[in-house]
SERO-333194 format. One record per residue (C-alpha): residue in one letter; z, y, x. Coordinates in steps of 0.02 Angstrom, whole numbers, always signed. Each point is the difference from the previous one (the first is absolute). Layout:
# SERO-333194
rest,c3,c2,c1
A,Z,Y,X
...
//
This chain:
# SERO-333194
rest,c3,c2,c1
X,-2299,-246,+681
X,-100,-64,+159
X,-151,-100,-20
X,+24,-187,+62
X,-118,-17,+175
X,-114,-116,-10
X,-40,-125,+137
X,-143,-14,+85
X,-26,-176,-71
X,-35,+76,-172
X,-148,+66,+34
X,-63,-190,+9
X,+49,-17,-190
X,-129,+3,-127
X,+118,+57,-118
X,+36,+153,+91
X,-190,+50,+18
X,-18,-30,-190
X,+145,+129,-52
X,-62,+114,+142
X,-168,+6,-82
X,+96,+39,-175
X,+106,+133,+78
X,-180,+95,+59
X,-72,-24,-167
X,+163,+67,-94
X,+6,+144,+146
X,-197,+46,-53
X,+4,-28,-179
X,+184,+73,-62
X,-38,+177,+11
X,-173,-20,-105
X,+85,-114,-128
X,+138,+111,-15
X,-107,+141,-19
X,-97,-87,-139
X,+176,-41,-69
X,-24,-189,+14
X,+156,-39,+110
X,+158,-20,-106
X,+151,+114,+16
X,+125,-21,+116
X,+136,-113,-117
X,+142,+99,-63
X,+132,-135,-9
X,+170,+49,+15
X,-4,+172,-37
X,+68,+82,-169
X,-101,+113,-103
X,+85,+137,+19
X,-23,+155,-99
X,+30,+188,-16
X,+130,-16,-96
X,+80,-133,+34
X,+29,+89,+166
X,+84,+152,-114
X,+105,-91,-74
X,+84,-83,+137
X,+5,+173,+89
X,+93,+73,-172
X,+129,-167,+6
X,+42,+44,+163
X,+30,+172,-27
X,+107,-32,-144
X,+93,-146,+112
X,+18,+152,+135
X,+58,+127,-124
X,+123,-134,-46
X,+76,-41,+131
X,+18,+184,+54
X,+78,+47,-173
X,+138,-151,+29
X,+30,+54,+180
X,+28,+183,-86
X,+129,-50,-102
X,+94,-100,+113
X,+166,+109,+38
X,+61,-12,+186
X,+120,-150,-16
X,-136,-81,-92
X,-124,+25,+153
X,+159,-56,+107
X,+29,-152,-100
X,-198,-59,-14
X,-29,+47,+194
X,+138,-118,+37
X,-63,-141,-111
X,-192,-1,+64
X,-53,-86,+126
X,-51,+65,+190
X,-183,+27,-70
X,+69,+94,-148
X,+114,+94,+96
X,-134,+51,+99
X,-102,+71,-157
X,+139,+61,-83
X,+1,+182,-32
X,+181,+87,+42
X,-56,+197,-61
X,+145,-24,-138
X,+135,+12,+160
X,+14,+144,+109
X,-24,-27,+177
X,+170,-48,+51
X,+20,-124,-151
X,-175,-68,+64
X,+72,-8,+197
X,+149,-101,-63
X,-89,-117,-95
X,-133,-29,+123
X,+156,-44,+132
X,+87,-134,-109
X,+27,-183,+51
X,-112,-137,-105
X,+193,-52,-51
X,+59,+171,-51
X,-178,+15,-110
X,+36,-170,-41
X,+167,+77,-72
X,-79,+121,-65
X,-128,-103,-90
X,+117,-118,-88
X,+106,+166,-56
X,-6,+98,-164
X,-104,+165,-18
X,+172,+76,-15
X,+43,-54,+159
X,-170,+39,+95
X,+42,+160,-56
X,+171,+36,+78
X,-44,-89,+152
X,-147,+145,+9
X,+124,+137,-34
X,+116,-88,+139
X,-126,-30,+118
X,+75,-161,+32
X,-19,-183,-92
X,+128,-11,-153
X,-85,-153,-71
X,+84,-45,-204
X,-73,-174,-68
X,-29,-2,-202
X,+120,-113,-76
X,-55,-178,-5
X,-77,-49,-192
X,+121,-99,-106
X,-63,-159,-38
X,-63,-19,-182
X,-15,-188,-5
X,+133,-105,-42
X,+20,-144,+129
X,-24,-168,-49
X,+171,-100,-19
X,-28,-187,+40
X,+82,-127,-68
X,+95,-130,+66
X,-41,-184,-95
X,+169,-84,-20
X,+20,-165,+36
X,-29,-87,-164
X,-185,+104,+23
X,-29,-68,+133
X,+40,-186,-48
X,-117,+33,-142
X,-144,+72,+116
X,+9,-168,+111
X,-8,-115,-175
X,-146,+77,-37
X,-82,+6,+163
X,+38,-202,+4
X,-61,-27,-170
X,-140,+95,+35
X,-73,-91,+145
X,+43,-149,-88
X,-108,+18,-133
X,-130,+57,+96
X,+16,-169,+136
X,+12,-134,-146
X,-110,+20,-141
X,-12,-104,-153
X,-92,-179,+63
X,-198,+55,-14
X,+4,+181,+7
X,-33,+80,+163
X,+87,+157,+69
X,-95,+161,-7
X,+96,+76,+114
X,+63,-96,+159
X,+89,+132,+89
X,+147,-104,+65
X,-95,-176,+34
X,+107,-74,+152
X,-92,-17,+152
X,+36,-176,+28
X,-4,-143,-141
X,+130,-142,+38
//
């Protein structure tokens, strides 16, 4: 960072002669007080404590997170590296490993549309697997789940209901507009807005 100039009209400050003057006797004194061990430490603020083996460990988590990840990739069969390539994203298709294809399975992978992986991504393993045999997209969507809730039937009030449900609406705001003479209302939701 670049030190702010200072203008010539500084050096008529008193203030500025006063930490000069400071700034000569911390430039003389500093290295004899620090050699007498007088000067406090520079402040560590900020920084973790960080340990021997705390470093160890994390460097045996990630090794074990690597060996992981290497073991799954192992596993996966070709139609399953087909399927998962096709799913990820550009950045994970970029870090994706292909060594479970040869190297025209890998050519014809690399060459497909984003729609054909697309295809590919919403197919079965099963599928990812005959399209790889093919060398061509043969995309085969699982069956949609059957729905395990039973809807909700609504009912239709009939018309007797619904007489009833407007009598007791009325009643109800009746009772709550007239009260007995004396007692107020507790709860004057539907006061009218003009008073005749």
């Amino acid at each position: 960072m670049e030190k702010k100039k200072k203008s010539a009209w500084s050096l008529l400050n008193p203030l500025e002669w006063i930490a000069g003057f400071f700034q000569l006797l911390a430039a003389v004194f500093a290295p004899f007080l620090r050699w007498l061990g007088m000067l406090s430490p520079p402040s560590t603020t900020g920084f973790e404590n960080i340990r021997k083996e705390d470093i160890d460990d994390a460097k045996k988590l990630a090794e074990l997170q690597e060996a992981a990840v290497d073991a799954i990739t192992r596993e996966l069969s070709p139609a399953e590296v087909v399927r998962a390539y096709a799913r990820a994203d550009v950045a994970g298709r970029a870090e994706m490993v292909l060594s479970a294809l040869n190297l025209a399975e890998q050519d014809w992978l690399l060459r497909l549309s984003k729609e054909d992986l697309d295809k590919l991504g919403m197919s079965t393993t099963s599928a990812c697997a005959r399209s790889l045999a093919a060398m061509e997209v043969r995309p085969s969507y699982p069956r949609a789940a059957t729905e395990t809730e039973t809807p909700e039937i609504y009912t239709i009030p009939s018309i007797e209901e619904i007489e009833d449900m407007k009598r007791e609406f009325v009643s109800a705001r009746f009772r709550e507009l007239f009260h007995a003479p004396g007692v107020s209302n507790a709860d004057p939701r539907f006061v009218p807005a003009t008073v005749h």
